[in-house]
N, C-alpha and C positions, 0 to 999 in steps of 0.2 A: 693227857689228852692225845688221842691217836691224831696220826700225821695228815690222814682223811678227813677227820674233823678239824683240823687245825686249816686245813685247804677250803673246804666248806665256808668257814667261817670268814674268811680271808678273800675267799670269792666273790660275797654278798658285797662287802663293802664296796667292790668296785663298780657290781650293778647299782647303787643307790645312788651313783652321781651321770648315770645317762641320762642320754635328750636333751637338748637346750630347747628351751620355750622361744617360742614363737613371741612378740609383744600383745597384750591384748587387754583392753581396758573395759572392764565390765562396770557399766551402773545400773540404770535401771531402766532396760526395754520396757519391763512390763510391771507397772504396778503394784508389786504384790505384797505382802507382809509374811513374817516370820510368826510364829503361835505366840511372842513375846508382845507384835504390835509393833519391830522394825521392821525397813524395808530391807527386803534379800537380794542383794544383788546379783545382778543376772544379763542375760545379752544373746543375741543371735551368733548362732555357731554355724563356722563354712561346712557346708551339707558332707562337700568331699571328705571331710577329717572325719564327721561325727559316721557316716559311713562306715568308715574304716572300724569303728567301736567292733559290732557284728562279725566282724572278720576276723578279729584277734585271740587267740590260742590261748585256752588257760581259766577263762573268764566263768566264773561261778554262776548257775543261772539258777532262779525257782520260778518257778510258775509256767503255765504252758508257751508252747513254742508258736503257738498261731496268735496270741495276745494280740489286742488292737495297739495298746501301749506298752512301751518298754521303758522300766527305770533304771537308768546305770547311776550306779555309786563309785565314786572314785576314792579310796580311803588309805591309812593307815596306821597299824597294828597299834603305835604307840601315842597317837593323835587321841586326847582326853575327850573332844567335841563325837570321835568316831565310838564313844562306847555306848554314849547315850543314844547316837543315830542307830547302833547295829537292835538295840533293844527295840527302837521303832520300825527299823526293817523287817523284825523277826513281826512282830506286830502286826505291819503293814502285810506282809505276804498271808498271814492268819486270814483275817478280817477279809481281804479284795483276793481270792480266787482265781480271779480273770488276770491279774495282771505279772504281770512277768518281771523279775526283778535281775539285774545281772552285776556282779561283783567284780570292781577291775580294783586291780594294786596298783598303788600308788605310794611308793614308800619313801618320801619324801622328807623324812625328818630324822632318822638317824641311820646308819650300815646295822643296826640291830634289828629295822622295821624289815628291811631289805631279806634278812637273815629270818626272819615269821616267815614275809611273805614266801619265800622260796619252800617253808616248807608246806605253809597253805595249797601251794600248787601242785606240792608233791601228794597230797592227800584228794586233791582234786585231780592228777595225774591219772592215781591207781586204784581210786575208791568212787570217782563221779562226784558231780556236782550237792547230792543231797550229801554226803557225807562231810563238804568241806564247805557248807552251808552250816554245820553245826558246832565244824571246828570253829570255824569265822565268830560263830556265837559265842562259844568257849574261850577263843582267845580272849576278845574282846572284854569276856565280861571276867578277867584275870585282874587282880590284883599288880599295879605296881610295871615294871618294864616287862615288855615281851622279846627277847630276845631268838639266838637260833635255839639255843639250849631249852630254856624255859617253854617253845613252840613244839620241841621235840618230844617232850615228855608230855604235854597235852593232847599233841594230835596221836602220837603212837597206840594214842588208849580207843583211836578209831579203828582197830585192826594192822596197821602195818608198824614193821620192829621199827625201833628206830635206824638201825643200819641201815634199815631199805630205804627210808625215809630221807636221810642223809646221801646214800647213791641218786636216789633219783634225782632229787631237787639242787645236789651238786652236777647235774647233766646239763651239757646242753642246749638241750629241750627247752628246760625251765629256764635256763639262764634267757636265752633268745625272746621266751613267751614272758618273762618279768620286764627287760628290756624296751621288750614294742609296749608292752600294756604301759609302762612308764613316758615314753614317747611321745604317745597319742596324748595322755594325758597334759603334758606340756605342752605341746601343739595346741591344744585346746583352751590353752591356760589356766588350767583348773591349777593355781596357784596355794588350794587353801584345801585343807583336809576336814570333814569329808568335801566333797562336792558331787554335783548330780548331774547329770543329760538327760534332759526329757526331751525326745524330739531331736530338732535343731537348738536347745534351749539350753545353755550353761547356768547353774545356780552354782553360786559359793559360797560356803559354809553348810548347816544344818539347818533348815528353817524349821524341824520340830513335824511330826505325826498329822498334823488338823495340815497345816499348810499344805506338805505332799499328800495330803489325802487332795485339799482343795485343787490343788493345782493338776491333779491326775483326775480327777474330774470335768477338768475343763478342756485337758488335754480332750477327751474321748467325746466332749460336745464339738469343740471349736478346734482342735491340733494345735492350740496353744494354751499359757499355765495360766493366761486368763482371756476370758471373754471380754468383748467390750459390747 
């Protein structure tokens, strides 16, 4: 193993223990169900932080940029809940046209998640968002751990070597933009992988395809995940 890659790897782990969280205790603002029939817990978010989401460097988008709504996904590469959510985000962006979906990392569970993410951003760095929209897909839907190694050989087949892959996302840039998007995240308390922001609205966990469909519907009647 080169002494770059050995630096690389060595890097990530120390981004995967930024941010201290903020306290913040989610139940249930708003009434909702999960597609199983539980309640999804969820809670109003300080405007100022979720703010801050839009502003942050890095962050994967699909769908257009005038969208009435915006869904942020907060995840991570080796989160078992985040493989079956990335299936229904790919889904979700098919189906609804109109809406906008944006991809923050959140690598919250091992210095290997941490080590994807860096190079997810490295392919969203150099290639744009549709490109590391598909890696996102591709990871996800991998077999078994994602590690830096295992990220490098997947995303490389987007176009860039993995050398370059490796400089970039060893930058930084990346280091900085992985940092804040993890930050915000725990400010926000997004405690649990995936988790979402609609609005002002934290959800945690996955509530499943029917539910953010339902609740992005209601978003666009009433600017919350449910009507009353």
């Amino acid at each position: 193993m080169s002494l770059d890659r050995r630096r690389f790897l060595a890097a990530s782990a120390a981004v995967a223990l930024a941010g201290p969280a903020l306290a913040q205790s989610y139940g249930q603002t708003f009434k909702v169900d999960n597609d199983d029939g539980r309640p999804i817990a969820n809670m109003r978010l300080p405007g100022e932080i979720t703010g801050q989401i839009a502003e942050l460097k890095g962050i994967t988008y699909i769908g257009p940029r005038d969208a009435e709504v915006v869904l942020y996904e907060f995840f991570d590469y080796n989160c078992p809940y985040c493989r079956q959510a990335a299936a229904d985000i790919s889904a979700l962006a098919a189906s609804d046209p109109s809406l906008r979906i944006g991809l923050v990392n959140n690598p919250i569970l091992s210095p290997m998640s941490a080590q994807a993410a860096k190079v997810a951003l490295g392919v969203q760095r150099k290639l744009g968002s549709a490109a590391a929209f598909k890696v996102y897909g591709q990871l996800l839907g991998t077999p078994g751990k994602i590690d830096g190694l295992k990220a490098l050989d997947i995303a490389a087949k987007a176009g860039v070597s993995r050398a370059e892959l490796e400089t970039i996302g060893d930058s930084e840039e990346i280091r900085q933009a992985l940092t804040a998007q993890m930050h915000v995240a725990a400010n926000l308390g997004l405690t649990a992988t995936p988790s979402y922001v609609l609005g002002n609205i934290g959800l945690l966990g996955h509530p499943g395809p029917k539910a953010l469909a339902r609740m992005i519907a209601a978003m666009r009647r009433c600017d919350q995940i449910a009507c009353g």
